[in-house]
C-alpha positions as CSV (number, residue, x, y, z in Angstrom):
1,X,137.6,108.3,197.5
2,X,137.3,107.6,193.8
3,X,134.4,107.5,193.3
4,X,134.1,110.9,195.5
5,X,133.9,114.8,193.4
6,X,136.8,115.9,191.9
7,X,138.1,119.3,192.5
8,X,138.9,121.1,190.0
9,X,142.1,122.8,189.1
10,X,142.6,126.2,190.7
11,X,143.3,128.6,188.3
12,X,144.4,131.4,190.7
13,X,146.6,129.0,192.2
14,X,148.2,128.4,188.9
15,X,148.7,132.0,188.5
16,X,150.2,132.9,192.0
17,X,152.4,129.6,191.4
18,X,153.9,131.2,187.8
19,X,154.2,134.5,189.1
20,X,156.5,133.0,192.4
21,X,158.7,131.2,190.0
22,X,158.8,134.6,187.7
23,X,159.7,136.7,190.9
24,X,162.0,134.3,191.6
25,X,163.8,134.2,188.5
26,X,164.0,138.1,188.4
27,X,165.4,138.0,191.9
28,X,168.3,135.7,190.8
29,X,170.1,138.4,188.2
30,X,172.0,139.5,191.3
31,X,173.6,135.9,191.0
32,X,174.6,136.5,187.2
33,X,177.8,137.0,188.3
34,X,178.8,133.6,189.4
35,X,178.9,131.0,186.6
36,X,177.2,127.7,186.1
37,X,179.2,124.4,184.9
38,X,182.6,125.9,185.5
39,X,182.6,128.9,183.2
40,X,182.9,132.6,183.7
41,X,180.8,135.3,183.4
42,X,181.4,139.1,183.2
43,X,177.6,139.8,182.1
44,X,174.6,137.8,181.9
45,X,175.2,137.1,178.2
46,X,178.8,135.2,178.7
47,X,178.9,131.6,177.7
48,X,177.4,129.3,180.1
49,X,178.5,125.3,180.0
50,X,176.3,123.1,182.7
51,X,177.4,119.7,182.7
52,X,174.5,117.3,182.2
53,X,175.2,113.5,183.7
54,X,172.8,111.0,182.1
55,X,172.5,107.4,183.3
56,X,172.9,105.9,179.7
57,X,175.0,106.2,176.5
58,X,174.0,107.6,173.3
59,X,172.2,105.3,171.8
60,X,169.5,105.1,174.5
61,X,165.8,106.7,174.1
62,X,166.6,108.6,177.3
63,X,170.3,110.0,176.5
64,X,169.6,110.6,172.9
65,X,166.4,113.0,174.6
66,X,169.0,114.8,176.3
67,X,171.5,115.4,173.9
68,X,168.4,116.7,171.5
69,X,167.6,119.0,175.1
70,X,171.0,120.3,175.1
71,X,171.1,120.8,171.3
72,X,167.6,122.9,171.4
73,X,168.5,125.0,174.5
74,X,172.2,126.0,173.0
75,X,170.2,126.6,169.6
76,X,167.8,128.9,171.4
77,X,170.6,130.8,173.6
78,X,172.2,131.1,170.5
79,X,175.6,129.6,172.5
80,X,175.0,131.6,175.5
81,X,174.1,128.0,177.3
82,X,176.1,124.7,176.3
83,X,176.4,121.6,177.6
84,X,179.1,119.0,178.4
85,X,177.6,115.3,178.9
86,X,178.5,113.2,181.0
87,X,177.4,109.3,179.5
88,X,176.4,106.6,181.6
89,X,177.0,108.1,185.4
90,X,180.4,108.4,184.5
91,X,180.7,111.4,187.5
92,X,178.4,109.8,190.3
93,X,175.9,107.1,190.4
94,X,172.7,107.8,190.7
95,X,171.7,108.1,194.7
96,X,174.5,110.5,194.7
97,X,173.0,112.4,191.9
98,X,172.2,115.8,194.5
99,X,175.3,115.8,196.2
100,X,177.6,115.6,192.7
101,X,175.2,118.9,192.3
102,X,175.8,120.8,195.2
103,X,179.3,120.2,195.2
104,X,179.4,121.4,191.9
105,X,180.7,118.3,190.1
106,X,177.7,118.1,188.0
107,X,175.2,121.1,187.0
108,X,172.2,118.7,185.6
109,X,170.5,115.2,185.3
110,X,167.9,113.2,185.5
111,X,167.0,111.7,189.0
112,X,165.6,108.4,189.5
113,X,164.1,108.7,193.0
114,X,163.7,104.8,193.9
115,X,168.0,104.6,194.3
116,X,167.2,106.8,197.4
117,X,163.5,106.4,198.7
118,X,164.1,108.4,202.0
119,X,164.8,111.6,199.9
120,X,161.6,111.2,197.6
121,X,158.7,110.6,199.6
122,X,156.4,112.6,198.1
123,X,157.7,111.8,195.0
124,X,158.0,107.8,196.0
125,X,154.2,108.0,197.2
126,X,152.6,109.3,194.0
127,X,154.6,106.8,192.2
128,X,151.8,104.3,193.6
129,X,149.3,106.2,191.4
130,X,150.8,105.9,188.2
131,X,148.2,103.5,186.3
132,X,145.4,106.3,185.9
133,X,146.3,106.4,181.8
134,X,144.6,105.0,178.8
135,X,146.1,101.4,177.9
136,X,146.0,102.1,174.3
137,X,149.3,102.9,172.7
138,X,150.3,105.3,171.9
139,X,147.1,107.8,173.6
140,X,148.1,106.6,177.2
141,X,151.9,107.6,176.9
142,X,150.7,111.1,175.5
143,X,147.7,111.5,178.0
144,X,150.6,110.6,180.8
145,X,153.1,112.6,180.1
146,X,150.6,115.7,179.9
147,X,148.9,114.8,183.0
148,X,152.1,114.0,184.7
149,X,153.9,117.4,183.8
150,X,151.2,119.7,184.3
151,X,149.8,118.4,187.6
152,X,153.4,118.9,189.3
153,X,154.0,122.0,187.6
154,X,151.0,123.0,188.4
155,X,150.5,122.1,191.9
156,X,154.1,122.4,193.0
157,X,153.4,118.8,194.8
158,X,157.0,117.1,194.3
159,X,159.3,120.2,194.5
160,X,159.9,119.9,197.9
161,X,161.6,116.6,198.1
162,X,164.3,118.3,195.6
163,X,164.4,121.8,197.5
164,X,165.9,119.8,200.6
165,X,168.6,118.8,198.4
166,X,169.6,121.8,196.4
167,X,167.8,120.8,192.9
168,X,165.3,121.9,191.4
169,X,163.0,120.1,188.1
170,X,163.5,121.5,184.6
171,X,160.9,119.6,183.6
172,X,159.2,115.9,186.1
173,X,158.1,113.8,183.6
174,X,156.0,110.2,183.3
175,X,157.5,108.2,180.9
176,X,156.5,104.4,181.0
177,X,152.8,104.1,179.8
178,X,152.5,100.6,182.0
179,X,154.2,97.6,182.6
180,X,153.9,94.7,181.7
181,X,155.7,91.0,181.4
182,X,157.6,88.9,179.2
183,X,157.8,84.9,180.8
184,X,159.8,82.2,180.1
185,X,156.9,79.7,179.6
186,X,153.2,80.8,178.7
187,X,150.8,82.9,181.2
188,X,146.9,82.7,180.4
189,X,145.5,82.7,183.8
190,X,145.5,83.2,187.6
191,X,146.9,79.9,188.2
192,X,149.6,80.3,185.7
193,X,150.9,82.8,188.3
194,X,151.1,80.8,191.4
195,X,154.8,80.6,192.3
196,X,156.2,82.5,188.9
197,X,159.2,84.4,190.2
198,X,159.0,87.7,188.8
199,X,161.1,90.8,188.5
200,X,159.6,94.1,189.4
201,X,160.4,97.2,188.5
202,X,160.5,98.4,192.1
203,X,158.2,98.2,195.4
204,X,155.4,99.7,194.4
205,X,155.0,96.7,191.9
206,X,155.3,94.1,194.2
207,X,152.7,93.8,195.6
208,X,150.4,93.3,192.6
209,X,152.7,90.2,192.0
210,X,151.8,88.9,195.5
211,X,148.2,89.5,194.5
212,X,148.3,87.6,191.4
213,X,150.1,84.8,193.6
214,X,153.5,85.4,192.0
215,X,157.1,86.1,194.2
216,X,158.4,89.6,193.5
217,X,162.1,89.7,192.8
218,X,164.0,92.9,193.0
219,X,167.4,92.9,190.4
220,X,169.7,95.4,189.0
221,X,169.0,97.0,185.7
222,X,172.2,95.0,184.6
223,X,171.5,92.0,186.0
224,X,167.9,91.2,184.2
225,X,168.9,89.9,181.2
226,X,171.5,87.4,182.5
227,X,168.6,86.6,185.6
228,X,166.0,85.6,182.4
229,X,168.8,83.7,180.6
230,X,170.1,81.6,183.6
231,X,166.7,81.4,184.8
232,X,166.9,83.5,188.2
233,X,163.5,84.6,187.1
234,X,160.7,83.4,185.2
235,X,159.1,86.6,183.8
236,X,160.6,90.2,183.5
237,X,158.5,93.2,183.9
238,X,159.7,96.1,182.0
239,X,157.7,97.1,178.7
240,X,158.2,96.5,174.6
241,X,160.9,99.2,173.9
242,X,162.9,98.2,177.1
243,X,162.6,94.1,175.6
244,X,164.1,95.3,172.4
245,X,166.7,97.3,173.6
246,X,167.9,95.5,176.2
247,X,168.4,92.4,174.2
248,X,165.3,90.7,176.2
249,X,163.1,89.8,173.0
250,X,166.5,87.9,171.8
251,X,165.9,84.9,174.8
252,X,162.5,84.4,173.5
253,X,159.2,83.5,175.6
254,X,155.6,84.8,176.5
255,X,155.0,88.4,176.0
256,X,152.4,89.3,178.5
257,X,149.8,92.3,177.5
258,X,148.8,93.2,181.1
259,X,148.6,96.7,182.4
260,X,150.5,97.0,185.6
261,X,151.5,100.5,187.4
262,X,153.3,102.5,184.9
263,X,156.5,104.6,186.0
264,X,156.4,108.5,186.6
265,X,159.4,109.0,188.7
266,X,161.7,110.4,185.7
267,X,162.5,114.1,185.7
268,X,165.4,116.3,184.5
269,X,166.7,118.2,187.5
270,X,169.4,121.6,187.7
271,X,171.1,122.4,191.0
272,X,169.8,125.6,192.4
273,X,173.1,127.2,191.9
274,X,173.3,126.7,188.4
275,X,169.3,128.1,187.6
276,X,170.2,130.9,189.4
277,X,173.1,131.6,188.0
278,X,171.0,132.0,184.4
279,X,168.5,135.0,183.1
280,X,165.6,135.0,183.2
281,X,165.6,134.8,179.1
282,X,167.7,131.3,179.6
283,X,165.6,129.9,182.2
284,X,162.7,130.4,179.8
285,X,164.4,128.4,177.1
286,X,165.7,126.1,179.6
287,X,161.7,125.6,180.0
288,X,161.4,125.6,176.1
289,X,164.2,122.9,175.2
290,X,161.9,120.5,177.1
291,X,159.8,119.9,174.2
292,X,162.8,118.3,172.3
293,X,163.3,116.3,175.1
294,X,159.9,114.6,174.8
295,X,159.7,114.5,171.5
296,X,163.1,112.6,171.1
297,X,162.1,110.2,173.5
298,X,158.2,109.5,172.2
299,X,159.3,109.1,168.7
300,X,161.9,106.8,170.0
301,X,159.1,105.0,172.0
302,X,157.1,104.5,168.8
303,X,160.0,103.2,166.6
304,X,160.4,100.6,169.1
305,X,157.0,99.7,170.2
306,X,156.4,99.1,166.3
307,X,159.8,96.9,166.1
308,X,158.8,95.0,169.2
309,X,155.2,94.6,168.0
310,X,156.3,93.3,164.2
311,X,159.5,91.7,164.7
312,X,159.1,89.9,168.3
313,X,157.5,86.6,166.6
314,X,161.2,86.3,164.7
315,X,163.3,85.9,168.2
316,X,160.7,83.3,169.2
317,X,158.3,85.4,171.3
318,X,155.1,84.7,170.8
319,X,151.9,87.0,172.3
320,X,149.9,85.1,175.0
321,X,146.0,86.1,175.1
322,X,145.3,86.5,178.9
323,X,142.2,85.6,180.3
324,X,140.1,89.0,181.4
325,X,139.8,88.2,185.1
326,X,143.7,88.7,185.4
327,X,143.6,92.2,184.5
328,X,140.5,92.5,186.6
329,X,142.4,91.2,189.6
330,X,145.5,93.9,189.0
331,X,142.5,96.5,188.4
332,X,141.1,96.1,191.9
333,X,144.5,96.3,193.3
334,X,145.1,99.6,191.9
335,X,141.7,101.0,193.3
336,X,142.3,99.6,196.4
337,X,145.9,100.9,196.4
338,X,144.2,104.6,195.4
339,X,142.0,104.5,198.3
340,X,145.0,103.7,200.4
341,X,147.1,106.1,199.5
342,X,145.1,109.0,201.5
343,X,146.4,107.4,204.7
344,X,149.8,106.3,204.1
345,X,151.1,109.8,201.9
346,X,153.4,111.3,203.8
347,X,153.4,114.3,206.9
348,X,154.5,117.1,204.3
349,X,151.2,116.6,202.3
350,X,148.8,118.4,203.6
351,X,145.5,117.1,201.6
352,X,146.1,113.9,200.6
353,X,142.5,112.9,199.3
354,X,142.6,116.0,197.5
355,X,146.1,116.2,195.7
356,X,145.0,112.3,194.6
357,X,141.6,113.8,193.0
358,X,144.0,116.7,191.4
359,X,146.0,114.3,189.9
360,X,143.1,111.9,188.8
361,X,141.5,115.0,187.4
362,X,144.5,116.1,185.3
363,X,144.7,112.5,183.7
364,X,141.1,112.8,182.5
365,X,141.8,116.4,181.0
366,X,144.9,115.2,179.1
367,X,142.6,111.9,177.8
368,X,140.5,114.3,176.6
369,X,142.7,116.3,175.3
370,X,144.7,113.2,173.1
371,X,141.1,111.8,171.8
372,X,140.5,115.8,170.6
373,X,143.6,115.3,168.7
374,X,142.3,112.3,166.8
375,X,144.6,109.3,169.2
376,X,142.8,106.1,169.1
377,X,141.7,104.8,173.1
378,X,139.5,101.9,171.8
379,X,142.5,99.4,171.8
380,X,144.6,97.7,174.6
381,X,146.7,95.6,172.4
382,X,150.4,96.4,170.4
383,X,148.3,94.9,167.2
384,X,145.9,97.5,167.4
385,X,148.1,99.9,167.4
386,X,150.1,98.4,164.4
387,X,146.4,97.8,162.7
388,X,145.9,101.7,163.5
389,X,148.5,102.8,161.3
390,X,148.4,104.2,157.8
391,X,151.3,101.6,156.6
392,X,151.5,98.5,159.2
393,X,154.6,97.4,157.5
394,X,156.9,100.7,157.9
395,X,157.7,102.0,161.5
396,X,155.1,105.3,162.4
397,X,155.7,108.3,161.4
398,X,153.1,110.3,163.4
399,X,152.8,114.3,163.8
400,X,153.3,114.8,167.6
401,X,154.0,118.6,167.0
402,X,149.9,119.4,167.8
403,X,150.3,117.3,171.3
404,X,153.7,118.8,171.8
405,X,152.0,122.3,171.8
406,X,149.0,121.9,174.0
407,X,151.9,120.3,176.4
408,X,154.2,123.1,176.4
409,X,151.2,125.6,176.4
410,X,149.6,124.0,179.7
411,X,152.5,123.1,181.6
412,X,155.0,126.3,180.7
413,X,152.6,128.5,179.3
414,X,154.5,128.5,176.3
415,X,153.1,129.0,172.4
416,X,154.1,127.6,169.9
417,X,157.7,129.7,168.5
């Protein structure tokens, strides 16, 4: 099927898709009276508070991108729309994310559909599909996230595994470029892999393990770093900002430079109740405050890539050069796991083959659209991408306001302010 046309994206269908979610949001000013988060409201311009649960602390890439999402939305509601947080799933833990939601505990958060498979299978199944980026650092990232937000935007693919639950995205996001491993011993081919016990991110990485001849092990986000110490594993797969702040680089070992399935599963989600209880004015800079959101996170991810890629020799990791027919073997996998995919997606898609060409088709746009912008693709290593910059020796400072534009202009329709 890959190697089949692609069709392209339907611009009419883009239009009648903006202009539902427009009539929608002018039908809900009859609900203006009822209050998200808690509050009251006399008119539609009354203070709104929506409490946001996040499944770290500040301090993490991913909490300090929603506190920077609540800061710009309050900014640009000038108050009418606060935020309470709620750190480290201090209200509910994560597979109960929905329900905290509906029962009003919680107005906002950021789902992580693996904790409960059965109520994401759309968004499960497409999470089989997530190595269609560039490798290079940090162009796949950008082209990802693009891709990732537009195409379920766009084509309204993943909405209706929240719908069934009473959420609704703010914004679906893909936010690990690709996996990849760090070992406890070195890894430089196939036969290095034969019996390596290996912790995967989640199911759709396991097989690839068995491929390679390795033994997927599932653990706890909070039990990987004591299962590398004590040995419960012999590699971790996670990727370089996730080494650094988790403590992983500290152990030592063999980073790995492979290119596994990435993850783009991540989203930032709003019961129904609590978007329809805002304007259509708010809703739009609910929309808007997504672009602080990425950008807090992306600069994080290059601040840390950097720090992993220059300082990871000091903790006693070293950078193992893997022979090409590895990669090869996990490239295969992925094509043969694409052509798969049209028979095992599930009953609610309708045109499997051809939401999977959508999807493909976005990924090239967005690669296109990064190169335009002047990203590098012609690397696949972190020392490229150090060797790329204008200063190796100080952490990246790199304009992401042009990306951030053409992001927020194709998936929100939304200029520049």
């Amino acid at each position: 099927m890959t190697s089949g046309p692609r069709r392209p994206r339907s611009t009419s269908s883009r239009t009648r898709r903006r202009a539902g979610v427009l009539t929608a949001s002018l039908a809900s000013l009859a609900l203006l009276g009822a209050c998200a988060g808690g509050g009251s409201s006399d008119t539609a311009k009354d203070s709104t508070t929506l409490k946001f649960q996040d499944i770290y602390a500040p301090g993490n890439a991913f909490a300090d991108a929603s506190q920077a999402y609540g800061d710009a939305v309050t900014k640009a509601t000038d108050g009418e729309v606060d935020f309470e947080f709620f750190w480290s799933n201090s209200v509910a833990p994560t597979n109960e994310l929905a329900s905290a939601m509906n029962d009003g505990l919680l107005d906002m958060g950021r789902v992580q559909p693996p904790t409960s498979p059965a109520d994401f299978p759309v968004v499960n199944w497409l999470s089989s599909a997530s190595f269609l980026n560039s490798s290079a650092f940090p162009a796949g990232l950008l082209q990802k996230i693009g891709a990732h937000l537009e195409f379920a935007v766009d084509s309204g693919a993943l909405d209706a595994d929240l719908d069934k639950q009473g959420i609704r995205y703010v914004a679906p996001l893909a936010l690990v470029q690709q996996y990849d491993l760090l070992c406890k011993d070195p890894v430089e081919d196939l036969s290095d892999f034969k019996g390596l016990k290996i912790r995967i991110a989640g199911q759709a990485w396991a097989e690839a393990v068995e491929e390679l001849g390795g033994t997927p092990v599932t653990l706890l986000p909070e039990e990987i770093y004591e299962g590398y110490q004590r040995g419960v594993v012999d590699c971790v797969m996670t990727y370089p900002s996730h080494y650094v702040l988790s403590g992983l680089w500290e152990l030592g070992g063999h980073y790995v430079p492979l290119q596994f399935n990435g993850w783009n599963q991540d989203g930032v989600t709003i019961s129904n109740t609590a978007w329809d209880s805002l304007d259509e004015d708010q809703q739009q800079e609910m929309y808007g405050g997504v672009r602080a959101w990425i950008k807090s996170f992306v600069e994080d991810q290059l601040e840390q890539f950097w720090t992993f890629a220059t300082q990871a020799g000091e903790h006693g990791v070293k950078f193992d050069s893997v022979d090409a027919g590895v990669q090869q073997e996990i490239d295969q996998f992925h094509d043969k796991v694409l052509t798969d995919m049209v028979d095992t997606a599930p009953d609610s898609v309708e045109d499997p083959a051809g939401l999977l060409e959508e999807y493909e088709a976005a990924h090239d746009k967005w690669l296109g659209i990064v190169e335009d912008l002047g990203f590098d693709t012609d690397y696949t290593d972190l020392q490229g991408f150090v060797d790329s910059l204008d200063d190796p020796s100080k952490a990246p400072e790199i304009d992401l306001d042009p990306w951030l534009d053409r992001v927020m202009a194709e998936a929100f329709d939304l200029e520049k302010s």
